[in-house]
Backbone as CSV, one residue per row, in Angstrom:
resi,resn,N_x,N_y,N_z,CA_x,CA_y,CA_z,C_x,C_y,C_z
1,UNK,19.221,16.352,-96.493,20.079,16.737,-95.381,21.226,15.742,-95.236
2,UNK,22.405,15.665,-95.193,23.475,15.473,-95.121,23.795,14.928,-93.828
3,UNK,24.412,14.071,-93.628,24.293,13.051,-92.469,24.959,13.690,-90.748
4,UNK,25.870,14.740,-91.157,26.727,15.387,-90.604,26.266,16.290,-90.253
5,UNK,24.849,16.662,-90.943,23.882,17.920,-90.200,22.603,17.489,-89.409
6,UNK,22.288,16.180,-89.378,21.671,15.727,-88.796,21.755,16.844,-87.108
7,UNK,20.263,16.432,-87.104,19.953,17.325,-85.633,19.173,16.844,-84.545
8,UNK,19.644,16.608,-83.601,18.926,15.562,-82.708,18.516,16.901,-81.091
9,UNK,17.361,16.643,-80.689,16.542,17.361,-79.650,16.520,16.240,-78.503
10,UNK,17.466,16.117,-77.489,17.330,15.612,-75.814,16.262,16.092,-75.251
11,UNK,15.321,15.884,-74.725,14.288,16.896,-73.816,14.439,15.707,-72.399
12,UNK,14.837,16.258,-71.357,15.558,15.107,-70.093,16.362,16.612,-68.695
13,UNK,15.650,16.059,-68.003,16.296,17.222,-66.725,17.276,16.476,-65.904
14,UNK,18.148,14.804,-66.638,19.040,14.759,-65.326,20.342,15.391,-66.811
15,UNK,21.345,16.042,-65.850,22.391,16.482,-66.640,23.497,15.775,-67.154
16,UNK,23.665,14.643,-66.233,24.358,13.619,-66.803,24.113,12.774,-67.889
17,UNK,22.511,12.311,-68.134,22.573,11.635,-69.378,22.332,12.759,-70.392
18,UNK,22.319,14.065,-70.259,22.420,14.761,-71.485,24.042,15.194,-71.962
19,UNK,24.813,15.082,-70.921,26.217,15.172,-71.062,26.547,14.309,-71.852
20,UNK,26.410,13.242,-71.110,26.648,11.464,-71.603,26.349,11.475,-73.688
21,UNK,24.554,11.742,-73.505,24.147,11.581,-74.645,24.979,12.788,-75.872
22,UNK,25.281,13.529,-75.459,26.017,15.068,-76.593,27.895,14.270,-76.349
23,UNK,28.145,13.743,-75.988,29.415,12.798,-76.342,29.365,12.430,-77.417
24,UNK,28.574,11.020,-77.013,28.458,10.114,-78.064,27.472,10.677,-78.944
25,UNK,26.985,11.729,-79.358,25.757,11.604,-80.324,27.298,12.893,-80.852
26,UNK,27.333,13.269,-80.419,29.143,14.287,-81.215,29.848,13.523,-82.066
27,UNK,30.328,12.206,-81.100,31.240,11.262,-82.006,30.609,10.533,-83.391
28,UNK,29.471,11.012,-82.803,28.733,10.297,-84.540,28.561,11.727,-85.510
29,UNK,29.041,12.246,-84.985,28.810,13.515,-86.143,27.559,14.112,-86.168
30,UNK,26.696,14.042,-85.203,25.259,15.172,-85.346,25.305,15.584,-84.004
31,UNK,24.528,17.188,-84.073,24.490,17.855,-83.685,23.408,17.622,-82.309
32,UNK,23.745,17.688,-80.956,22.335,17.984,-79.804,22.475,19.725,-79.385
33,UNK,20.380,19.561,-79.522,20.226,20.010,-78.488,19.456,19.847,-77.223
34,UNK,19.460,20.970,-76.456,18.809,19.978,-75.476,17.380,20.969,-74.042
35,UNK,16.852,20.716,-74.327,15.287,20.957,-72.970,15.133,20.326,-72.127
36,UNK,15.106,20.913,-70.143,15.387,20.833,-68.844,14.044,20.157,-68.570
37,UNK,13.134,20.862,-69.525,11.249,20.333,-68.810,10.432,20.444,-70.076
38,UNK,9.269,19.151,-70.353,8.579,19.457,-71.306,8.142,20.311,-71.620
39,UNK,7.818,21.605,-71.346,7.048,22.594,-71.924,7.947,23.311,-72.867
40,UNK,9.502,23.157,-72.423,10.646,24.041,-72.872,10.745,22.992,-74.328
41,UNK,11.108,21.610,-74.147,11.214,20.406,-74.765,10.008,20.667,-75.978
42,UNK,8.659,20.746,-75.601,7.363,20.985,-76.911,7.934,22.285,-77.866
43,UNK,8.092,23.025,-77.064,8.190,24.080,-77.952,9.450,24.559,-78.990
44,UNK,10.539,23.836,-78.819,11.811,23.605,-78.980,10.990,22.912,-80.496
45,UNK,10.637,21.411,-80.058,10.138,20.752,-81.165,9.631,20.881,-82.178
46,UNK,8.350,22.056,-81.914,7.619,22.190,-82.668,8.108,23.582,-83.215
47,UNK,9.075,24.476,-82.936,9.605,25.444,-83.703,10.732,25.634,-84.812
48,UNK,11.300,24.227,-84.549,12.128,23.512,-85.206,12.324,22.321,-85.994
49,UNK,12.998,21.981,-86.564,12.985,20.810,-87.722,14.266,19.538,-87.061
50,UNK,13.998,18.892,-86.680,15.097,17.462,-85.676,14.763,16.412,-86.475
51,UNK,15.497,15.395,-86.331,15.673,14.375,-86.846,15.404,13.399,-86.054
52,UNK,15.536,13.345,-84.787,14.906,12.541,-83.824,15.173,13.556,-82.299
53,UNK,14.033,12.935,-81.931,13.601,13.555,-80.575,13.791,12.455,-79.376
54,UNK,14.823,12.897,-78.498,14.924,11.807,-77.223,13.803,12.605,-76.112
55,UNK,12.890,11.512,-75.765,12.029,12.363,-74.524,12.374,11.301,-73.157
56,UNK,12.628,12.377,-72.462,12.484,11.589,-71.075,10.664,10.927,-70.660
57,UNK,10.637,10.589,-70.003,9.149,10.166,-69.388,8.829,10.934,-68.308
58,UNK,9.551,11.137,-67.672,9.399,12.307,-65.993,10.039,13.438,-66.313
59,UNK,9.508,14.183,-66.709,10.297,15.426,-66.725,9.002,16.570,-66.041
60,UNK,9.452,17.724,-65.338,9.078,18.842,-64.840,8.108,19.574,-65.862
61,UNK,6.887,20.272,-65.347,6.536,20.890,-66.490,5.237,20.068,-67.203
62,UNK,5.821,20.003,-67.998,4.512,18.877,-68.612,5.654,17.575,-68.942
63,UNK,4.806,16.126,-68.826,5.300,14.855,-68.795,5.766,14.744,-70.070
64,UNK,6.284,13.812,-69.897,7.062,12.821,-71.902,5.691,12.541,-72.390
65,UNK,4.742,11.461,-71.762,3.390,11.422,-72.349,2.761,12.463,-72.893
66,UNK,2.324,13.604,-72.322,2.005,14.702,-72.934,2.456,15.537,-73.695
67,UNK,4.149,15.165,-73.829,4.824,16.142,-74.458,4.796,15.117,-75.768
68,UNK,4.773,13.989,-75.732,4.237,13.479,-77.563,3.498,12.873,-77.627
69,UNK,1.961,13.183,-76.876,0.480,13.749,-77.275,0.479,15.195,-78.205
70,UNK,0.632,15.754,-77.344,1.106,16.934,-78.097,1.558,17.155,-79.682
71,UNK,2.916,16.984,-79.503,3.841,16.819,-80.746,2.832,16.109,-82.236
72,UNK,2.740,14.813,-81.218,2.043,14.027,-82.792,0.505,14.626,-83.055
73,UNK,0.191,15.757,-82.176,-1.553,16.104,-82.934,-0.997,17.189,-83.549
74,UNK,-0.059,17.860,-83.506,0.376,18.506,-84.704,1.126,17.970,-85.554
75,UNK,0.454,16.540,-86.301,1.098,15.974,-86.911,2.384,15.636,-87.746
76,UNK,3.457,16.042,-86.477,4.985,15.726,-87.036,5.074,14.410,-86.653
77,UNK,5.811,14.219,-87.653,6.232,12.833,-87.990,7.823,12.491,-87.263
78,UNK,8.817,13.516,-87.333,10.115,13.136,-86.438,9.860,11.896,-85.372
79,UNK,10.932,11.271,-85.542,10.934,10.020,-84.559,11.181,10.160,-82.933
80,UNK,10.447,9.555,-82.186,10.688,10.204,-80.982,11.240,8.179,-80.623
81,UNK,12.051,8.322,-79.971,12.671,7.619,-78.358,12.451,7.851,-77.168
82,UNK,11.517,7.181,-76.961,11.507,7.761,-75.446,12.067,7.318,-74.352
83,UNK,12.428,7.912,-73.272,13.322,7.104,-71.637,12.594,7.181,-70.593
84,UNK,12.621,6.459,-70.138,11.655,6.008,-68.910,12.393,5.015,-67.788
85,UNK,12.199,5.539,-66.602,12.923,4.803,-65.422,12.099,3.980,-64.819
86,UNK,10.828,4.340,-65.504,10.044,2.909,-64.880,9.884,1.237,-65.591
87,UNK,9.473,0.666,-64.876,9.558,-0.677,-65.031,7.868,-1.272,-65.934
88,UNK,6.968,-0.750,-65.082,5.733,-0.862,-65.402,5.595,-0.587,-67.627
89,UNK,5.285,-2.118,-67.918,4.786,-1.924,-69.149,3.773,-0.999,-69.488
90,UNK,2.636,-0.647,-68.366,1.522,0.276,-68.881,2.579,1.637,-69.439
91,UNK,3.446,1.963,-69.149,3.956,3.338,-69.222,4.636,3.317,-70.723
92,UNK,5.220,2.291,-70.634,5.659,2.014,-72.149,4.878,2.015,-73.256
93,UNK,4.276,0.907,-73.056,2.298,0.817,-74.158,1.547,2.125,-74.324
94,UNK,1.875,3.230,-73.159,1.205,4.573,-73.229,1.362,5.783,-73.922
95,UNK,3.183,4.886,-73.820,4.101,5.724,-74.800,3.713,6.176,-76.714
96,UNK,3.913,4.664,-76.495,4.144,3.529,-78.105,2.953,4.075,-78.475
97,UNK,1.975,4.107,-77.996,0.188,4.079,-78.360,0.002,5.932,-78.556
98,UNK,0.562,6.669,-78.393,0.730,8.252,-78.465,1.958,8.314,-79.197
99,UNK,2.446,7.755,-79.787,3.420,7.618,-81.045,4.679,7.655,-80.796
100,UNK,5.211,7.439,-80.018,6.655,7.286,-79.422,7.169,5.980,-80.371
101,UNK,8.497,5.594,-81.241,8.609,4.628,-81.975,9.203,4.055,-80.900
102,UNK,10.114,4.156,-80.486,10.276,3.094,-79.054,10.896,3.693,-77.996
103,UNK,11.371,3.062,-76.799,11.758,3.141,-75.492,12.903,2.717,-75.174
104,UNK,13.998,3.426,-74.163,14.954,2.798,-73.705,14.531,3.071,-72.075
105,UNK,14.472,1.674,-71.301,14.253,1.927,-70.188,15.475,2.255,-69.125
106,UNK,15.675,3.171,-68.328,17.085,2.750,-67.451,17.419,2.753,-66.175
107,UNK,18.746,1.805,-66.291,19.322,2.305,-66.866,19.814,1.994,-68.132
108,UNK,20.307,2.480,-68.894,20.938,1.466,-70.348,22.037,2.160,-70.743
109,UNK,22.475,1.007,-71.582,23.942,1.437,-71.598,23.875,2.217,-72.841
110,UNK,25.481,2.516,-72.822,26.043,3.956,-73.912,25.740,3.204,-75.496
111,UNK,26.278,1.355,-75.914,26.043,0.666,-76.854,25.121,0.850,-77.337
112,UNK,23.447,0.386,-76.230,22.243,0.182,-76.759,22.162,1.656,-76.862
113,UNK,22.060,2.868,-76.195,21.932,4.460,-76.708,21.835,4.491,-78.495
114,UNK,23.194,4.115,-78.231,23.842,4.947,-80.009,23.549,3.845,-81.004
115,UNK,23.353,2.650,-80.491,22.978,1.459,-81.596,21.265,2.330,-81.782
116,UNK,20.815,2.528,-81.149,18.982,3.032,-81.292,19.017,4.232,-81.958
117,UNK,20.225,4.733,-81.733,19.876,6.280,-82.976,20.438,5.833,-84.459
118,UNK,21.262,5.549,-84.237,21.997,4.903,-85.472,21.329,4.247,-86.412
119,UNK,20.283,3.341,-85.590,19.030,2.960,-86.762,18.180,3.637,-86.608
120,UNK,17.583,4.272,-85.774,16.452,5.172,-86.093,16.900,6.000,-87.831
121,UNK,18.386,6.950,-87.547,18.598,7.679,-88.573,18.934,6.978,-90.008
122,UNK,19.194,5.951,-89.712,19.662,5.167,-90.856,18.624,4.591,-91.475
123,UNK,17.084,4.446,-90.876,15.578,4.121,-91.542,15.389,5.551,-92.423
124,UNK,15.416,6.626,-91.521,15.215,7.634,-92.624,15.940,7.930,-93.662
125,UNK,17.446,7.207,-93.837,18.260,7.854,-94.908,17.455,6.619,-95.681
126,UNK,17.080,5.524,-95.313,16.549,4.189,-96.373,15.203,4.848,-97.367
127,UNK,14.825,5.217,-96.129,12.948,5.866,-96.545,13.427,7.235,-97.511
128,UNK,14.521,7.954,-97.504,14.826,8.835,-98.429,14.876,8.263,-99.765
129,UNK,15.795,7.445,-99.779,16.307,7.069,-101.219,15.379,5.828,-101.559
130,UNK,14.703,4.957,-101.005,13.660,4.261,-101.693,12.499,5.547,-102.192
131,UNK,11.833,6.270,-101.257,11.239,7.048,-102.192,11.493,7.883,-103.551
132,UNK,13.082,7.888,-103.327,13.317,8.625,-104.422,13.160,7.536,-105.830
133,UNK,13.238,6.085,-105.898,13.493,5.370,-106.830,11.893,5.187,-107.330
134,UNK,12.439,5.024,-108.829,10.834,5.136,-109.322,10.368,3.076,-109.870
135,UNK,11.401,2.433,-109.207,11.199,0.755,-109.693,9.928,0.359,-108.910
136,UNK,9.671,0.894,-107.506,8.769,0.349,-106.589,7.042,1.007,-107.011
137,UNK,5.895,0.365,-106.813,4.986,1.769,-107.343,4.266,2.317,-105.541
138,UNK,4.269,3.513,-106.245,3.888,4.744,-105.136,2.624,4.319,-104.485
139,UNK,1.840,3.359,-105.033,0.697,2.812,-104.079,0.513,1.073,-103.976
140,UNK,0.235,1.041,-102.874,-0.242,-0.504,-102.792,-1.557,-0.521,-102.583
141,UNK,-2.240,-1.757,-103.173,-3.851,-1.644,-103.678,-4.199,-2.624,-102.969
142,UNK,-5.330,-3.138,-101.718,-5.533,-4.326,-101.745,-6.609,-4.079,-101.198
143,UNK,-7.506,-5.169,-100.511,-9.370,-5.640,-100.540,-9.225,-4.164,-99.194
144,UNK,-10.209,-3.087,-99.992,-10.207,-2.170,-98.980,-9.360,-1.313,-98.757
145,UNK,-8.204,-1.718,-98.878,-6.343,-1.041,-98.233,-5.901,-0.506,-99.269
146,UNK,-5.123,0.972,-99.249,-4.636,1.449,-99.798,-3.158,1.966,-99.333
147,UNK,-2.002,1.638,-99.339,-1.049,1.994,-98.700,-0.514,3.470,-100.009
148,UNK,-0.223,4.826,-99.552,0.565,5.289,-100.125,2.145,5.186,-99.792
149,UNK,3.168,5.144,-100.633,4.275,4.901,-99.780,5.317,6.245,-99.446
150,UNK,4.966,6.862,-100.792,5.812,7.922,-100.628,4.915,9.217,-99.700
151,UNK,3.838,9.355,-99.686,2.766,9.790,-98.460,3.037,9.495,-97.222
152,UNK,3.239,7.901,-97.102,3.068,7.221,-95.859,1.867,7.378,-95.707
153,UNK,0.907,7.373,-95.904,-0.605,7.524,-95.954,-1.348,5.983,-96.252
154,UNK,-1.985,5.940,-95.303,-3.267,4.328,-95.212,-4.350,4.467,-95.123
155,UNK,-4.935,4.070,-96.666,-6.862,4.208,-96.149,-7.188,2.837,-96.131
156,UNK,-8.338,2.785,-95.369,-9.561,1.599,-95.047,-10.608,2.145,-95.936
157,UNK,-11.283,1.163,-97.066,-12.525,2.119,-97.288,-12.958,3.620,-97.400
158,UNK,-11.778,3.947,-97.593,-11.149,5.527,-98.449,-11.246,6.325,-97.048
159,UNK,-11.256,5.868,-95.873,-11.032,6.562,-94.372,-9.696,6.536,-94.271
160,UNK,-8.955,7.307,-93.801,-7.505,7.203,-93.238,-7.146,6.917,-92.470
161,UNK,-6.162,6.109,-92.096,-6.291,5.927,-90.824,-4.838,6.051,-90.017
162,UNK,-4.666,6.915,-89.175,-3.362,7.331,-88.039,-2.893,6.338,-87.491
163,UNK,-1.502,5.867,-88.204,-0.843,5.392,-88.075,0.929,5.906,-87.639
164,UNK,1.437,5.758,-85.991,2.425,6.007,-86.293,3.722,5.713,-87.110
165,UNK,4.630,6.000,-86.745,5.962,6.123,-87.972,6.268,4.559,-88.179
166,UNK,6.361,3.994,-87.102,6.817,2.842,-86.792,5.847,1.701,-87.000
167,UNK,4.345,2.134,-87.061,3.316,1.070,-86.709,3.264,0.833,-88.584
168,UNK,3.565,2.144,-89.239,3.668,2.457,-90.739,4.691,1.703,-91.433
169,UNK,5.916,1.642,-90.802,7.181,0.901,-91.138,6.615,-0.678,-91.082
170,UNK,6.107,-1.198,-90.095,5.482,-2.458,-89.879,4.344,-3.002,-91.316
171,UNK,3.593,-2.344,-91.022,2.445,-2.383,-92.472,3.329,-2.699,-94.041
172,UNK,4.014,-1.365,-94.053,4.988,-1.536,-95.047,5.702,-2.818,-95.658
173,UNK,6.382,-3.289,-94.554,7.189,-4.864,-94.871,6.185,-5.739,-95.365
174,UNK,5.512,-5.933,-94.337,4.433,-6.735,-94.436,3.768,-6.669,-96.253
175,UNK,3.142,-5.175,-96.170,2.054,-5.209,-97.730,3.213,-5.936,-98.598
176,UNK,4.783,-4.557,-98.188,5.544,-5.405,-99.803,5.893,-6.909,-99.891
177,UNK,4.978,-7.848,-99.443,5.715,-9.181,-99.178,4.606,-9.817,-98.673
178,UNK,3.710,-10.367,-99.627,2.133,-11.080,-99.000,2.659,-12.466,-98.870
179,UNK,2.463,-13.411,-97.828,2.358,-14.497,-97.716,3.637,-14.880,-96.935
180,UNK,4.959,-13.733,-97.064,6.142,-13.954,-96.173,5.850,-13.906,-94.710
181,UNK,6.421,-14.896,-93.645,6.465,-14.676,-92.577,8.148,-14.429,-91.986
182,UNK,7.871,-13.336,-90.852,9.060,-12.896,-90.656,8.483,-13.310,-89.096
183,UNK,9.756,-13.451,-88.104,9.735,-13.747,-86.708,10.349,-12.764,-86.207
184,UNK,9.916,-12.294,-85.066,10.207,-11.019,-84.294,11.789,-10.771,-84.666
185,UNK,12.877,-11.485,-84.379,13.558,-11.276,-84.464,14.204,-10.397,-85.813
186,UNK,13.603,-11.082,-86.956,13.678,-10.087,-88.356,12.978,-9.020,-88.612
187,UNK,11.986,-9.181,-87.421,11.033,-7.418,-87.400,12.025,-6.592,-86.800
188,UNK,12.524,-7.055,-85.909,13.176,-6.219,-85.429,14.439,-5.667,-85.751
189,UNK,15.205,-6.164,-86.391,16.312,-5.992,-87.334,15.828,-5.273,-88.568
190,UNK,14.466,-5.370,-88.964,14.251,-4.577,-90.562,13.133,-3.788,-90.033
191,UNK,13.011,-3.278,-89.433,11.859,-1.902,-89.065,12.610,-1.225,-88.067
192,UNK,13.139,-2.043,-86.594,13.699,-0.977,-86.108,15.602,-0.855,-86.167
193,UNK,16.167,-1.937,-87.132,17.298,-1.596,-87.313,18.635,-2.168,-86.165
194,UNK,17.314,-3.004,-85.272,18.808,-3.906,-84.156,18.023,-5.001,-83.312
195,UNK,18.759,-5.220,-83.115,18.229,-6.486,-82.325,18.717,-6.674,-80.635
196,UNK,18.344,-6.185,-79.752,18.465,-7.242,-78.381,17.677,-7.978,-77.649
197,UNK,18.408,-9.129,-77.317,17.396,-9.960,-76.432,16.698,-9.356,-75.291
198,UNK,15.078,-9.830,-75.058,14.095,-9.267,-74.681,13.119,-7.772,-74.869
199,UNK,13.590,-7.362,-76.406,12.848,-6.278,-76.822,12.071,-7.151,-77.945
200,UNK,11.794,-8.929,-77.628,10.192,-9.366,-78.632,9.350,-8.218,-77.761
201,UNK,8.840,-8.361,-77.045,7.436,-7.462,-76.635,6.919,-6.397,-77.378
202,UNK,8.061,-5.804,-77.766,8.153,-4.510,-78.336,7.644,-4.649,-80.057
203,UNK,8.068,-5.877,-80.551,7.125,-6.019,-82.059,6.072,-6.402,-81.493
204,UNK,5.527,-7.522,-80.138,4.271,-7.822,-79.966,3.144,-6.391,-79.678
205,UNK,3.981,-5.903,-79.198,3.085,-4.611,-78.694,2.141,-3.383,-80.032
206,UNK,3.478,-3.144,-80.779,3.138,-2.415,-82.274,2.166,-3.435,-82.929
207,UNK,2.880,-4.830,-83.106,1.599,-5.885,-83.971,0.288,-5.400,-83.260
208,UNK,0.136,-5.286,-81.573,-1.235,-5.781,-81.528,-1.834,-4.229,-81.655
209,UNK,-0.929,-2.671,-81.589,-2.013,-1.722,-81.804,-1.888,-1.519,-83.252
210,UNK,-0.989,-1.921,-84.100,-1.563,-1.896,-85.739,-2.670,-3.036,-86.133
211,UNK,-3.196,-4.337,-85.355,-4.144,-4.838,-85.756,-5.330,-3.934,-85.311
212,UNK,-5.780,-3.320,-84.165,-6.577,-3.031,-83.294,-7.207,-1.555,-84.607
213,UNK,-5.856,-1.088,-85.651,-6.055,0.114,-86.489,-6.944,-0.008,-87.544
214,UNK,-6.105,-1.202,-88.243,-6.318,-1.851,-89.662,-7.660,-3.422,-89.617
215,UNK,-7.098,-3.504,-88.145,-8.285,-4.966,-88.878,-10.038,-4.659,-87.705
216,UNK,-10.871,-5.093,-88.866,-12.335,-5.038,-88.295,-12.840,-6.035,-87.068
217,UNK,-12.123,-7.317,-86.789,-12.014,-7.582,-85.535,-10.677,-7.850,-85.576
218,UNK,-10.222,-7.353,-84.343,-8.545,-7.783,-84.023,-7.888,-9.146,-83.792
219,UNK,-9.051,-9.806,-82.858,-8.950,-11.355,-82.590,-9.187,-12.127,-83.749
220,UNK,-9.725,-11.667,-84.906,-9.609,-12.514,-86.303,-9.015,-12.027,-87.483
221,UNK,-7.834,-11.146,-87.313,-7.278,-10.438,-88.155,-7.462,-11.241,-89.720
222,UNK,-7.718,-9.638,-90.510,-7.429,-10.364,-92.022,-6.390,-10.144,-92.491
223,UNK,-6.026,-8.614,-92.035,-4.424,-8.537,-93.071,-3.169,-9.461,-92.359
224,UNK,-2.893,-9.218,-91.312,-1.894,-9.688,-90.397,-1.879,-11.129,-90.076
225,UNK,-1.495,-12.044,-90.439,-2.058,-13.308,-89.584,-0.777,-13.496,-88.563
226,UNK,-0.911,-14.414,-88.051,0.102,-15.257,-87.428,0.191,-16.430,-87.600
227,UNK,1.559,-16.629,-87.175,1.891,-17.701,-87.945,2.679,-18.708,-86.703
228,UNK,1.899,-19.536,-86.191,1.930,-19.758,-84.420,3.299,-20.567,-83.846
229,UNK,4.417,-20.128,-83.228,5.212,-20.580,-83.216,6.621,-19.883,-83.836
230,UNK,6.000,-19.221,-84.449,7.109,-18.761,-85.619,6.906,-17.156,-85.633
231,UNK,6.099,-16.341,-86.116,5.843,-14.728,-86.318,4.702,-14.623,-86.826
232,UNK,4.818,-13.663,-87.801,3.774,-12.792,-88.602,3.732,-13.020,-90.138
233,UNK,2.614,-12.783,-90.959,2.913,-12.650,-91.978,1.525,-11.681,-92.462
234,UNK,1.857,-11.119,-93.415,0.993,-10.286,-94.201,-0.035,-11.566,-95.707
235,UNK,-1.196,-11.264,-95.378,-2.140,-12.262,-96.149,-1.695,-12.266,-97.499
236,UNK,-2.026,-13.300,-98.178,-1.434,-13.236,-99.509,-2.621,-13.163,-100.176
237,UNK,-2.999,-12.655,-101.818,-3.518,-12.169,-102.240,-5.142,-12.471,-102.335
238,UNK,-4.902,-13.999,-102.847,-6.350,-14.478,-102.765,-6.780,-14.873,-101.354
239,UNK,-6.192,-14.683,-100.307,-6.864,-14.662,-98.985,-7.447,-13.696,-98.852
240,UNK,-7.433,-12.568,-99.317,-8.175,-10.943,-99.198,-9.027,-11.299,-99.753
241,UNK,-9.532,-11.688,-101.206,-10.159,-11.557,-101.914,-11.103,-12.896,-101.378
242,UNK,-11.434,-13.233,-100.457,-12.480,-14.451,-100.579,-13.295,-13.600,-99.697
C-alpha cells in the first residue's frame, strides 16, 4: 500500500478533535475516517482494512476499553492510539494491557498528534521492507524462545504466546541484539519512533507486561534484565544457556 493511500479510522464523539485530526492527518496525505460511538467505531474496524485506529477512551455506546478488547480477540493486528482525558494511570495500563500501542492523554497538542502517527506509520513501512529482505533469518532460536519475525509469532516451550504489536516490537530489538543495553530514551525513539519528555513510564509499563508474558518469574527475569541506572538489555547467549 502506497503511502498516500494509507487509511486511518478516528472513533471519538467530540467534533472538534475529529475536525482538528482530518486537517492534519489530510496534510500528510492519508485518508480519515471517522465513528461518533464505539459500537459504530468496532464495526467500521472490523469490516475494514486501516492502518491505524485512533480510539477515544469515553465514547457513547460501548467504551475505547471494550472497543479494543474486542478488536484484538479478533485478532487484528492494526495499531490502535488511544485518547483519554483522564489522568489516572490505571486507565492507561488498561489500555496498553488490551493492546492499545499507546496513548495520547488530553489535552495534546497538534505536534505530538501527527509526530505519533507519523511513527506509528513509518514502523509499518520499516516492518514491510525488513520482512521483505532475505539478509536477516525468519526465526530467532533461543533457551525455550522462538521468535518468528516475519509471523510476528513467539513461542515459550512450543506454547504461543499473545503478544501485542508493540510489546512484539520490544522483544524484537531486544532478541536482535543480546547483551546490548538500550535506555528508555532509545526505546523510545526505535520501537515507538519519538521521543518526549515524561513518556519513560510508557517503556516501563510495556517492559513490565512483556516480562509478566515471557519470563517464568517476573521479579527474576531471564530474558530481559536490567541494567540499574541505565535501561534494559536482552540476555546474551551463554546467560540462557546456564
Amino acid at each position: 500500500m502506497k503511502s498516500e493511500a494509507k487509511k486511518i479510522l478516528i472513533i471519538e464523539d467530540d467534533p472538534n478533535i475529529v475536525e482538528l485530526a482530518g486537517i492534519h492527518i489530510g496534510d500528510l496525505g492519508y485518508s480519515l475516517e471517522s465513528a461518533v460511538d464505539g459500537e459504530a467505531g468496532l464495526n467500521k474496524a472490523l469490516e475494514e482494512e486501516y492502518d491505524l485506529i485512533i480510539l477515544d477512551l469515553m465514547l457513547p455506546r460501548l467504551d475505547g476499553l471494550e472497543v479494543c478488547k474486542r478488536f484484538r480477540q479478533e485478532n487484528r493486528k492494526t495499531p490502535i492510539l488511544m485518547l483519554t482525558a483522564k489522568s489516572e494511570e490505571l486507565d492507561k495500563v488498561l489500555g496498553l494491557e488490551l493492546g492499545a500501542d499507546d496513548y495520547l492523554t488530553k489535552p495534546f497538542s497538534v505536534r505530538e498528534l501527527v509526530a505519533r502517527i507519523k511513527a506509528i506509520l513509518r514502523r509499518i513501512d520499516t516492518e514491510r521492507e525488513t520482512a521483505a529482505k532475505t539478509g536477516e533469518p525468519e526465526v530467532l532460536e533461543f533457551e525455550q524462545m522462538t521468535i518468528d519475525t516475519l509471523k510476528r509469532k513467539v513461542t515459550l516451550s512450543g506454547k504461543t504466546v499473545d503478544l501485542t504489536a508493540k510489546e512484539f516490537d520490544l522483544l524484537l530489538l531486544f532478541a536482535r541484539h543480546p547483551g546490548r543495553t538500550y535506555d528508555r530514551h532509545q526505546l523510545l525513539d526505535q520501537v515507538w519512533g519519538y521521543h518526549f519528555d515524561g513518556y519513560d513510564h510508557t517503556v516501563n509499563s510495556h517492559i513490565n507486561r512483556l516480562r509478566n508474558k515471557i519470563e517464568e518469574d517476573p521479579a527474576n527475569p531471564i530474558f530481559i534484565k536490567t541494567v540499574w541506572g541505565v535501561g534494559y538489555r536482552f540476555a546474551e547467549l551463554e546467560e540462557l544457556q546456564k
